[in-house]
Wavefront OBJ file of the C-alpha trace (Angstrom):
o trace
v 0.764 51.218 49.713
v 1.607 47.537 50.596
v 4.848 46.569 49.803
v 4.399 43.466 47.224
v 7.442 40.954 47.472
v 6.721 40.431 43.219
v 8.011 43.902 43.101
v 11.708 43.262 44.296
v 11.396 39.437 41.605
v 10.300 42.365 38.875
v 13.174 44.519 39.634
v 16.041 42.242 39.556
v 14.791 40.370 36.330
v 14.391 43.756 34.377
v 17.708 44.434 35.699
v 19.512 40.816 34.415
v 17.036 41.644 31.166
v 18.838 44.700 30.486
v 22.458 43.539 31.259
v 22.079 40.384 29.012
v 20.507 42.788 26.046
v 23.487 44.995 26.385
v 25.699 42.390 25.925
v 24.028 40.978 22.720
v 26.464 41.039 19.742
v 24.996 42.835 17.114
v 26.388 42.541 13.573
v 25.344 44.511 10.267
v 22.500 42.054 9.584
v 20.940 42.385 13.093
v 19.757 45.882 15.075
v 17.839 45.540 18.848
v 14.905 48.752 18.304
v 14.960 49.448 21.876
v 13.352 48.444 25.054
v 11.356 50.015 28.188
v 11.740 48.071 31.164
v 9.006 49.313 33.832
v 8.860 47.701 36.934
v 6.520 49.023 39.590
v 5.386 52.021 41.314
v 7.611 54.641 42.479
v 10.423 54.399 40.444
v 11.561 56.219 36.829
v 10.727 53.850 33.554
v 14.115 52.646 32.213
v 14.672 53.332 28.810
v 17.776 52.623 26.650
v 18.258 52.004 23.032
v 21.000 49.340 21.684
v 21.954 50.400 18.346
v 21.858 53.724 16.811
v 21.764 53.837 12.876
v 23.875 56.306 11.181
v 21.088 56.652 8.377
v 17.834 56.584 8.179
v 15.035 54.584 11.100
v 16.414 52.009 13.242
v 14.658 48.811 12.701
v 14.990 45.139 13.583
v 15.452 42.103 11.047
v 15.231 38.514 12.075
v 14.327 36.052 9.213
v 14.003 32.474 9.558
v 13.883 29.514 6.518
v 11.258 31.513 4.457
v 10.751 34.747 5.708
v 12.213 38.077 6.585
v 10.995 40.096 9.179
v 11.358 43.970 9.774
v 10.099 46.159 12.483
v 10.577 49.811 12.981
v 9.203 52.566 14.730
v 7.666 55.659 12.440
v 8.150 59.453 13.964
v 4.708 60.325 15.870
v 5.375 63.410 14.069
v 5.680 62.517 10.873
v 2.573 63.589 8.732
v 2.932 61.857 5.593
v 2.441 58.066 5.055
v 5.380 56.071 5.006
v 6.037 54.283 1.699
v 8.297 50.348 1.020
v 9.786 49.874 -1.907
v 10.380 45.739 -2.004
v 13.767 44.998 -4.253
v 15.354 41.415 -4.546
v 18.161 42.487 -2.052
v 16.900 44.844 -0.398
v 13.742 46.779 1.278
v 13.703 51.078 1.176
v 11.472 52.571 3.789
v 10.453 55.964 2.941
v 8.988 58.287 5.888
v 8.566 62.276 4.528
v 11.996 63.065 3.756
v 13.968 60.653 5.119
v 14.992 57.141 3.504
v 15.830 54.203 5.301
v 17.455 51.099 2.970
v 17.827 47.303 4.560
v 19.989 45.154 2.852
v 18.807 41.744 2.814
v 21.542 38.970 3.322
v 18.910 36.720 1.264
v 16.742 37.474 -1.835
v 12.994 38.400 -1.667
v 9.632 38.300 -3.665
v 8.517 41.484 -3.772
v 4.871 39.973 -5.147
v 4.782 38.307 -2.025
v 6.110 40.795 0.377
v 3.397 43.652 2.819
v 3.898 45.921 5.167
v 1.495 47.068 7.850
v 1.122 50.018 9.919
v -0.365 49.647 13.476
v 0.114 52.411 16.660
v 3.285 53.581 14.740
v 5.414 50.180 14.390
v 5.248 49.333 11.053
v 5.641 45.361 9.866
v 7.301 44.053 7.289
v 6.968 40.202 6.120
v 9.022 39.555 2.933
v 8.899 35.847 1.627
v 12.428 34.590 0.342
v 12.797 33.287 -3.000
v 13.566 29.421 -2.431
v 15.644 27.531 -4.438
v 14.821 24.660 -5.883
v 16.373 21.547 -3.824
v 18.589 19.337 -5.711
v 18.635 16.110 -5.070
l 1 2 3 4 5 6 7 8 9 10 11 12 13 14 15 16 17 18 19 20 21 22 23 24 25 26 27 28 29 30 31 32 33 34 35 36 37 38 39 40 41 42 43 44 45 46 47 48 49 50 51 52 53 54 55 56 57 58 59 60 61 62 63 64 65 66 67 68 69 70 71 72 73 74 75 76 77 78 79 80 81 82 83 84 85 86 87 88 89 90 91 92 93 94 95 96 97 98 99 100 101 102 103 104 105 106 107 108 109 110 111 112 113 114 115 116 117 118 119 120 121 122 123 124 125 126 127 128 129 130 131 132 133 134 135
């Protein structure tokens, strides 16, 4: 196989990818999932998760002015469907036996908050209760 000079450009960017996620600070309020870096033929797939949660599925939260956004992944071997309870502070992810609560640094309407379920990431969009501005 013809060596492509794009493969060498691939490899050093997933490499400067990975150092720069590894030196993200992470707080309470923000978890990295993971990340696969795969960059060509011939070599092993790179794998390496960034936070490890004592309890329950690691998941990611980033939230801008209105909303609050969740990812995780659900266990491909997990039979039952996973259940989300939506409180004002907080969002509990149910998956069989295991429980997974995200406190929420802002306050939610649960009326106005889904979840979806899609090749085993599961979604969350939760739309913060605004406060009235005063002027």
């Amino acid at each position: 196989m013809a060596h492509d000079p794009n493969d060498d450009v691939s490899k050093i960017l997933a490499k400067a990818m990975e150092e720069l996620i590894r030196n993200l600070p992470v707080d309470d309020t923000a978890r990295f999932v993971g990340c696969t870096i795969i960059t060509g033929m011939g070599e092993d797939t790179r794998i390496f998760q960034m936070d490890e949660c004592d309890e329950g599925l690691p998941y990611e939260l980033v939230e801008d002015e209105e909303f609050i956004y969740v990812t995780l992944e659900i266990p491909s071997e997990e039979m039952s469907a996973p259940s989300v309870e939506f409180m004002e502070d907080m969002i509990v992810v149910t998956v069989g036996d295991g429980v997974t609560e995200i406190p929420l640094q802002s306050s939610i309407a649960a009326e106005h908050s889904s979840f979806g379920i899609k090749h085993g990431i599961m979604d969350i969009l939760c739309r913060k209760v605004l406060l009235p501005k005063i002027e």
